[in-house]
mmCIF file of the C-alpha atoms, coordinates in Angstrom:
data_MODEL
# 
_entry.id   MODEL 
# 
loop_
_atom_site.group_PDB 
_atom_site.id 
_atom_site.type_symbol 
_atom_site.label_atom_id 
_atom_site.label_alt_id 
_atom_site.label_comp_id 
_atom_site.label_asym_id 
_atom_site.label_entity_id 
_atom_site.label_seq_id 
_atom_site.pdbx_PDB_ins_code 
_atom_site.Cartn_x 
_atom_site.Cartn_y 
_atom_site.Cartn_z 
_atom_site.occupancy 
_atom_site.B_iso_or_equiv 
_atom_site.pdbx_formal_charge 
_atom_site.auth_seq_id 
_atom_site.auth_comp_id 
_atom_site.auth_asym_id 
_atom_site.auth_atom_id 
_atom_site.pdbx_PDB_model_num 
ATOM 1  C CA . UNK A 1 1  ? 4.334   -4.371  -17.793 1.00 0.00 ? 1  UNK A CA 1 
ATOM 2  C CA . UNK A 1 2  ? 1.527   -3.298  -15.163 1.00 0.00 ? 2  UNK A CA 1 
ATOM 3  C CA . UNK A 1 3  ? 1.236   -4.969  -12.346 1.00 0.00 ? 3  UNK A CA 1 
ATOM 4  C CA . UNK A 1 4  ? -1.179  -4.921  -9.400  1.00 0.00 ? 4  UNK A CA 1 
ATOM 5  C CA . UNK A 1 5  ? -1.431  -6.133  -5.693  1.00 0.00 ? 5  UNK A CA 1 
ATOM 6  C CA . UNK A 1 6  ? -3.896  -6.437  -3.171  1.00 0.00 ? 6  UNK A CA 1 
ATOM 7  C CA . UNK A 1 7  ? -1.539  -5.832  0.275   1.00 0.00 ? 7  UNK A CA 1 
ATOM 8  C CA . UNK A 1 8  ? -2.689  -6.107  3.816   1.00 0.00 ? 8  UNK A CA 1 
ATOM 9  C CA . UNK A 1 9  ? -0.656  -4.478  6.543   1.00 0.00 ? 9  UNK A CA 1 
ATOM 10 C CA . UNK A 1 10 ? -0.448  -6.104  9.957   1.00 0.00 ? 10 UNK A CA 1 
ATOM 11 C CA . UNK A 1 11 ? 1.234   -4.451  13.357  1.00 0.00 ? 11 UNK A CA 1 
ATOM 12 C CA . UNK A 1 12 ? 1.127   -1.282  14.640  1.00 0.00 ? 12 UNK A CA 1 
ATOM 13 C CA . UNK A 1 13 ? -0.237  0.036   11.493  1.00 0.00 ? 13 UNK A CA 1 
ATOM 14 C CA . UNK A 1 14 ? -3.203  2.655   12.139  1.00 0.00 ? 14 UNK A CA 1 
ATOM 15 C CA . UNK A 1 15 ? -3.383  6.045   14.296  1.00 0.00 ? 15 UNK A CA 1 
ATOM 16 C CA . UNK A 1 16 ? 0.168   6.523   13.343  1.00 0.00 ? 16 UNK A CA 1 
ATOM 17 C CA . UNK A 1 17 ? -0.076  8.160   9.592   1.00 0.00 ? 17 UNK A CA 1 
ATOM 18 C CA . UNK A 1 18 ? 0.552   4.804   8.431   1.00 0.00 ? 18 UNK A CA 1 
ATOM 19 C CA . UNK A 1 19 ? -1.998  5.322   5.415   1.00 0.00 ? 19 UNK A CA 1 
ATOM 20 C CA . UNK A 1 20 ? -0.446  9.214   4.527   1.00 0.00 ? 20 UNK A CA 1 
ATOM 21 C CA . UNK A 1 21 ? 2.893   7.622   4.277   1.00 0.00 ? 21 UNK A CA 1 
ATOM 22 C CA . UNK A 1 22 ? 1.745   5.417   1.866   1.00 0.00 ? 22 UNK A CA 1 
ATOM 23 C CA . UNK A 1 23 ? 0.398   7.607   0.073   1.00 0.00 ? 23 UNK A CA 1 
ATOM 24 C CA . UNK A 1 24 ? 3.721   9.654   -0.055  1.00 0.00 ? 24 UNK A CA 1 
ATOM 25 C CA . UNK A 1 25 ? 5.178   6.801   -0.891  1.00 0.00 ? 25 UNK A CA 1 
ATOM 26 C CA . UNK A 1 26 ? 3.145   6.215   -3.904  1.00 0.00 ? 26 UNK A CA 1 
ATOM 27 C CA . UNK A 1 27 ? 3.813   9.251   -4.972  1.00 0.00 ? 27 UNK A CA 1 
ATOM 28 C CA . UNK A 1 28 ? 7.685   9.056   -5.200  1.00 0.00 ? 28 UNK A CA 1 
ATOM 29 C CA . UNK A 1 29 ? 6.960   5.422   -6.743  1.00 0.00 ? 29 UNK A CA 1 
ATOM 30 C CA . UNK A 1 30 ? 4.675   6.424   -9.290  1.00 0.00 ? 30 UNK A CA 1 
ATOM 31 C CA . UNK A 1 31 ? 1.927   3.840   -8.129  1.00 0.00 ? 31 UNK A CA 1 
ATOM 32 C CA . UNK A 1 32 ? -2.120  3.723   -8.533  1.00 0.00 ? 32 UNK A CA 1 
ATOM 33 C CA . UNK A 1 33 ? -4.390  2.709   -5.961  1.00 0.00 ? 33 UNK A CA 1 
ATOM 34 C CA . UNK A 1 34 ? -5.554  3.495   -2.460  1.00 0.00 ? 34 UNK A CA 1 
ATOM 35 C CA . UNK A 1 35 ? -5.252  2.664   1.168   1.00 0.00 ? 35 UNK A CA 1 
ATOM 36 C CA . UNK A 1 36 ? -7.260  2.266   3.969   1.00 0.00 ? 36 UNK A CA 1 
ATOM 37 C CA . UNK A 1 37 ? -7.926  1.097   7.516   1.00 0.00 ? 37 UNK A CA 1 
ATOM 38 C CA . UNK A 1 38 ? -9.907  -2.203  7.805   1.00 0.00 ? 38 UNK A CA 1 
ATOM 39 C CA . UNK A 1 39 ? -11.830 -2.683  10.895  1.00 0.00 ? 39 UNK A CA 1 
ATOM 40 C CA . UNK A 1 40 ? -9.943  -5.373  12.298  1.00 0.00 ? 40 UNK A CA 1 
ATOM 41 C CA . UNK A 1 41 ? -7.022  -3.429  12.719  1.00 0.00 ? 41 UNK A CA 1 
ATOM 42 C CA . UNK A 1 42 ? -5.161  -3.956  9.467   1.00 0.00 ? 42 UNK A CA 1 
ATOM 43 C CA . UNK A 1 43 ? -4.388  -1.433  7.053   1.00 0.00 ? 43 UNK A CA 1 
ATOM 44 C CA . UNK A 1 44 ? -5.466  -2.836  3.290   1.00 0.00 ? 44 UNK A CA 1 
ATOM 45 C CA . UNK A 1 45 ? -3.565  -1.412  -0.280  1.00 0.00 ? 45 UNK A CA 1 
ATOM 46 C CA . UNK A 1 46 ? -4.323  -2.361  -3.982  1.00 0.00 ? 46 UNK A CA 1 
ATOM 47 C CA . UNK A 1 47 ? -0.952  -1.033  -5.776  1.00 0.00 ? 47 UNK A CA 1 
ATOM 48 C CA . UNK A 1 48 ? -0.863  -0.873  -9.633  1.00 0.00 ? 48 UNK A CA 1 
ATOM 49 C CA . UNK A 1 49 ? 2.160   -0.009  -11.972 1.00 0.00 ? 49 UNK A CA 1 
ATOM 50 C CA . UNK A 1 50 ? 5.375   -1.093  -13.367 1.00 0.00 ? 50 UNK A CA 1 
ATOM 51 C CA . UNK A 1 51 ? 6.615   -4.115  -11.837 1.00 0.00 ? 51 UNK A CA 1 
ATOM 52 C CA . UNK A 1 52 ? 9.896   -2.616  -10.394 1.00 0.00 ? 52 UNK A CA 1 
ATOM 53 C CA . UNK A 1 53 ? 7.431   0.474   -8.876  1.00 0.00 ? 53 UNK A CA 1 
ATOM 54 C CA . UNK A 1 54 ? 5.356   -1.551  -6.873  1.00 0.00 ? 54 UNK A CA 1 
ATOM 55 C CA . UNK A 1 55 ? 8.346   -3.748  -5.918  1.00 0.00 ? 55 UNK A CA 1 
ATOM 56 C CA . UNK A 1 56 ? 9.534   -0.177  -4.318  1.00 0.00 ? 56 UNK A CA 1 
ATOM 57 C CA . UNK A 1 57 ? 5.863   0.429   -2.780  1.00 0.00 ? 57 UNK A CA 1 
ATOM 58 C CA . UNK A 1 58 ? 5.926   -3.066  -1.404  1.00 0.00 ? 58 UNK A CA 1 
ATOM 59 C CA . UNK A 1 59 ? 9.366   -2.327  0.147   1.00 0.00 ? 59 UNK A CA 1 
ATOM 60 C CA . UNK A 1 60 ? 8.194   1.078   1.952   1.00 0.00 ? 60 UNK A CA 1 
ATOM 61 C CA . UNK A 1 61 ? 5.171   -0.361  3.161   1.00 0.00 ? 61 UNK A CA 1 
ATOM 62 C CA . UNK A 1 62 ? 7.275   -2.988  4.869   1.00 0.00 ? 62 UNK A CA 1 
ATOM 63 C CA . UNK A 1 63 ? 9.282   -0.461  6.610   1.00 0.00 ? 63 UNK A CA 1 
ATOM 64 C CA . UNK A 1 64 ? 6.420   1.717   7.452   1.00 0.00 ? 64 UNK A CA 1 
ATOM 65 C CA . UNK A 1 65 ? 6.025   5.405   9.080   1.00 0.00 ? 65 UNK A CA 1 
ATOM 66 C CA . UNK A 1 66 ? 8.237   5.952   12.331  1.00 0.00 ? 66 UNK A CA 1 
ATOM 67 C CA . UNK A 1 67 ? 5.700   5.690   15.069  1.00 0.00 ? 67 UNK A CA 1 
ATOM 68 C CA . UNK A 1 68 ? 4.306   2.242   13.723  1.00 0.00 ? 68 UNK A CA 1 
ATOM 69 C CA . UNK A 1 69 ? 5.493   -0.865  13.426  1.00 0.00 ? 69 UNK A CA 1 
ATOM 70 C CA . UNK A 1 70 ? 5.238   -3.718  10.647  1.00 0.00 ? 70 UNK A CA 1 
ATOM 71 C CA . UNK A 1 71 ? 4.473   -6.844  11.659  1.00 0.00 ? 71 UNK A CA 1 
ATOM 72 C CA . UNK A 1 72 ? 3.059   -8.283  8.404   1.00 0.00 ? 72 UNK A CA 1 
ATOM 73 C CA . UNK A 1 73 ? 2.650   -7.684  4.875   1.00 0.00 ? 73 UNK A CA 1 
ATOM 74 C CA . UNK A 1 74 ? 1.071   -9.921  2.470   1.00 0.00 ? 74 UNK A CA 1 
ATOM 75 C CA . UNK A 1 75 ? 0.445   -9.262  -0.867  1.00 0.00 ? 75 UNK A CA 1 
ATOM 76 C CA . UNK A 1 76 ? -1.832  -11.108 -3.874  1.00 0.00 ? 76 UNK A CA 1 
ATOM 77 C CA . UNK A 1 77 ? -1.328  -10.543 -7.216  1.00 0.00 ? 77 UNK A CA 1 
ATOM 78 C CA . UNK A 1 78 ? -4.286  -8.804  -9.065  1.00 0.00 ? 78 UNK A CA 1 
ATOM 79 C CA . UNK A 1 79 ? -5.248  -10.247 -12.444 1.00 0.00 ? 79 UNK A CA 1 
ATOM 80 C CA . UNK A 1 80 ? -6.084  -8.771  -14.530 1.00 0.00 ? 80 UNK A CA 1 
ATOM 81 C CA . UNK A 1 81 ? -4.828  -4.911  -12.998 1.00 0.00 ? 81 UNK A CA 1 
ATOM 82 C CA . UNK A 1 82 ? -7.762  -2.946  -12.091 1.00 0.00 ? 82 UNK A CA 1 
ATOM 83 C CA . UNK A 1 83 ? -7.463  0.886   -13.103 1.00 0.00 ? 83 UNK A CA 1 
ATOM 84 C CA . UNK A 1 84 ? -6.666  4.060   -10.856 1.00 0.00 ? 84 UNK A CA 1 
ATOM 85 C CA . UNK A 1 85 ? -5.746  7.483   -11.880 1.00 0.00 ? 85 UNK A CA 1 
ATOM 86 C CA . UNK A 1 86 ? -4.219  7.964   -8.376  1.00 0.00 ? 86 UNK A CA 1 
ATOM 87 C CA . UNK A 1 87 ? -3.743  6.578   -5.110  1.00 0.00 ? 87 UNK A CA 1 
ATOM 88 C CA . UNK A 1 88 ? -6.105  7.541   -3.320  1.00 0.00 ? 88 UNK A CA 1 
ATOM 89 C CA . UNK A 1 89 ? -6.238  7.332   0.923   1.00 0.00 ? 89 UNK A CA 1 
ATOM 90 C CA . UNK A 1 90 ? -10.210 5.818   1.467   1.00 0.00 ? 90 UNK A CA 1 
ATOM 91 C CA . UNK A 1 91 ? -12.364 5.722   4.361   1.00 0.00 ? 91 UNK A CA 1 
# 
């Protein structure tokens, strides 16, 4: 079953690579989507896939890159799950 999230990062989370790992980490998941920096400071995710991958995606992006730090993450399910050929880091 696909799945999709819309995830918003709080903390330490941007000029530290924060977005490349997460798209690293989507890779070894085998997750959709993209990531990017929101102006006020956040960094915001849609995730789409299996269940148990974005379960793993949610779990990295909790842990984050070393150099940040987490403070936050929430995460709404999308219904229905929008469409991505990739994940995708966006300006």
């Amino acid at each position: 079953m696909v799945v999709a999230f819309d995830v918003r990062v709080s903390g330490r989370v941007q000029g530290v690579g924060y977005r490349y790992y997460a798209r690293s980490c989507a890779a070894t998941a085998g997750v959709t989507g993209y990531v990017r920096n929101v102006p006020d400071g956040t960094v915001e995710a849609i995730i789409v896939g299996p269940a148990e991958a974005c379960e793993h995606m949610l779990t990295a992006l909790r842990k984050g890159p070393l150099g940040g730090r987490v403070d936050a993450v929430s995460a709404q399910p999308l219904r229905p799950p929008p469409r991505y050929e990739d994940f995708r880091v966006t300006y």
